[in-house]
C-alpha angles and dihedrals in degrees: 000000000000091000099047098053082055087057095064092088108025085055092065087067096054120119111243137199112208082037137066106273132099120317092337103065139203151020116190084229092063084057137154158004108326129335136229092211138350096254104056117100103225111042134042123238122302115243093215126042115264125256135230129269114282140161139201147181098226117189102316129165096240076205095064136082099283118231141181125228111198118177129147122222144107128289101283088050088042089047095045094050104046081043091054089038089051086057105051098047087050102042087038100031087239132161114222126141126180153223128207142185153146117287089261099062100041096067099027075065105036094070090050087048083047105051096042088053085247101122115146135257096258136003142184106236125201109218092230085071106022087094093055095058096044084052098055088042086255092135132059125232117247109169102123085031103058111062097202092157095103104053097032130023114253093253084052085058096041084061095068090041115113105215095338095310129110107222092165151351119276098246107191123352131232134176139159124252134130133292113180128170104261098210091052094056083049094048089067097027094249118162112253108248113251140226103263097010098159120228091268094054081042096056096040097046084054096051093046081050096049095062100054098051122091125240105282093044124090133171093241147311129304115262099204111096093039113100134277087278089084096046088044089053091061104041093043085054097045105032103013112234137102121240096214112052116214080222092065098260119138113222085173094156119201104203104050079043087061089036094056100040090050090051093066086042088067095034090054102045089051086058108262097123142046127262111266091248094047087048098054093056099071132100113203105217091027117122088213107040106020095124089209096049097043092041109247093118111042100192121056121195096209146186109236085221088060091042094088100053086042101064096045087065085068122083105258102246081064101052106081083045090077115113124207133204136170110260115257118302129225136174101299093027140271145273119357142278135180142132097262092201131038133200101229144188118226126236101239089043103129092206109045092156091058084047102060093050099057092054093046082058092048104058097025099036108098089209102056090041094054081059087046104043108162093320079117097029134268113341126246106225114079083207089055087046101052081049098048098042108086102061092061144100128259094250085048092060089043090051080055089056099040080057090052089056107053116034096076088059102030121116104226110252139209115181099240107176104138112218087237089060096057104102082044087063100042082054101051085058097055093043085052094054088044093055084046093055088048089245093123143031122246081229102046089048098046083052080048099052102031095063093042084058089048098050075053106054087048098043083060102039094049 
């Protein structure tokens, strides 16, 4: 048990394959587009340090209906904002002013707004809360106010309802499929993956591989130490549930746990994966011991919001070489994809109308988005995209691809990892690195873990 408690921490650095980490790829909770700090849910890291809170009045019409912006972010979010606001209230004679500040304080003053039914006009939303505040009555429904049918298809749309309802507009997307090095693959005469390969094609395709590559070379990472993301992206996609409610219920299934986990058993005795130690050594981001980047795992499960600082860490002439493909499908799909962030209206906002329109502007209007750019991921409107384009990077492009690919086979994602649930999901990753290093059992730890859920859910429901 001593050992692993130990493992609580040393698990977080493992490199995992249905993750983001080396060579094996990407968790939905290291989404998007760009975070504001590692350990946020949503968003992936921010590539500048974050600013202060500020506010401002921008160049509003003081005759107009006023209205409050409030977003978190880092200067070139901040610049680009204030730049694309400042353009609304002057081409629409408009009045909104705005508030900004880093992801912290946002949400250290968002519950204060919320609870004293002072939430403002309109707010950017991260889907890891959004729930939270539909739940306490802190968002408006917009639903018959918000036309989103001519830049997404209305199943597109049905995907970022909660329970049927619209509460905001899908800002940037992100999802999780496969990038892999396409003159590796034809080094060794390996099959480039495919949009919509199932699990069984998966798991054949990376034992044929496996067999033609030297010592030294693997498929991917190993996914078991992870974290139960991994675990939640195959059964949602083969047996559609999530193990962790948004209402606080545990689905935590014994038997897919020890069929998954003896499913990478298998895979990794037949030489997909790496060793434990080996993969423990590498550093995912790290120009010297990124497995991925040094070719050591040929198959990435990756974030499209990672795509593009991946890819930088490859030598130039590499970096339009790089294949994409969806993740594994299953019966109800495969992967992930969802807008990790949403522009929303708040429930005490006395101009809702006003306010829609302004967010339909915001994420279908080509000028605004050639002030936004990615600072908030990749953008929705295909018409915003091919103007925006070419003024991106190659990774950026490939982030675009990588989205092509899997949205017709993704399964739709929330994060849903309940903050009572936290020390349940520290220990499923030590449990996982145990079962990797042959310690401990996959029954003995879905016993483990099942029964630590459990003490949870009733802790919560007594």
């Amino acid at each position: 048990m001593k050992r692993v408690l130990a493992l609580l921490l040393a698990a977080m650095l493992l490199v995992f394959a249905v993750g983001c980490q080396s060579g094996g790829s990407t968790t939905p909770d290291a989404k998007p587009e760009e975070s504001e700090k590692e350990a946020e849910p949503a968003e992936e890291q921010e590539a500048e340090p974050e600013a202060p809170a500020d506010e401002g009045e921008g160049s509003g019409n003081p005759d107009a209906p006023a209205m409050k912006f409030m977003w978190w972010g880092n200067d070139s979010r901040h610049e680009a904002t204030k730049k694309m606001v400042d353009l609304y209230n002057e081409t629409f004679g408009a009045n909104i002013s705005y508030e900004f500040m880093a992801w912290d304080g946002f949400w250290d003053k968002l519950p204060v707004l919320s609870a004293s039914n002072s939430m403002p006009d309109i707010l950017q939303m991260d889907s890891a809360f959004i729930h939270t505040y539909v739940n306490n009555g802190a968002l408006m429904d917009i639903t018959d106010k918000l036309d989103l049918t001519d830049i997404m298809t209305q199943e597109q749309i049905d995907i970022y309802k909660i329970d049927g309802v619209l509460y905001g507009a899908p800002v940037g997307t992100n999802g999780m499929g496969c990038t892999y090095l396409k003159p590796v693959l034809d080094e060794y005469g390996i099959d480039y993956p495919w949009a919509g390969w199932t699990w069984d094609e998966f798991i054949t395709w990376a034992k044929d591989a496996a067999e033609k590559l030297p010592d030294g070379m693997w498929i991917q990472g190993d996914p078991r130490a992870s974290g139960y993301e991994n675990l939640q992206n195959y059964v949602e996609a083969n047996y559609g549930y999530k193990i962790l409610g948004f209402d606080g219920s545990f689905n935590f299934n014994k038997e897919h746990f020890i069929e998954y986990f003896t499913l990478w058993q298998e895979l990794a005795d037949a030489g997909v994966v790496p060793p434990a130690e080996v993969s423990m050594s590498f550093t995912d981001g790290d120009a010297t011991s990124d497995g991925w980047i040094n070719k050591k795992v040929l198959l990435r499960f990756s974030n499209i919001g990672n795509v593009d600082m991946e890819v930088a860490l490859l030598p130039d002439e590499e970096q339009t070489t790089v294949g994409v493909a969806s993740a594994p499908v299953g019966e109800n799909g495969g992967g992930w994809y969802q807008s990790t962030m949403f522009y929303c209206v708040g429930a005490n906002c006395e101009h809702p109308d006003e306010a829609v329109e302004f967010i339909k502007w915001i994420v279908s209007d080509i000028e605004a988005g050639k002030i936004l750019q990615t600072v908030r991921g990749m953008p929705v409107s295909e018409a915003v995209y091919d103007a925006i384009k070419d003024d991106m990077t190659v990774g950026q492009r490939l982030a675009k691809s990588l989205q092509d690919a899997v949205a017709p086979y993704a399964t739709p994602y929330w994060n849903n990892t309940p903050n009572d649930y936290a020390d349940w999901v520290n220990e499923f990753k030590a449990y996982g690195e145990s079962i990797m290093l042959g310690e401990m059992g996959i029954e003995e730890a879905a016993d483990h873990l099942y029964e630590a859920g459990m003490a949870i859910y009733e802790s919560l429901n007594n």
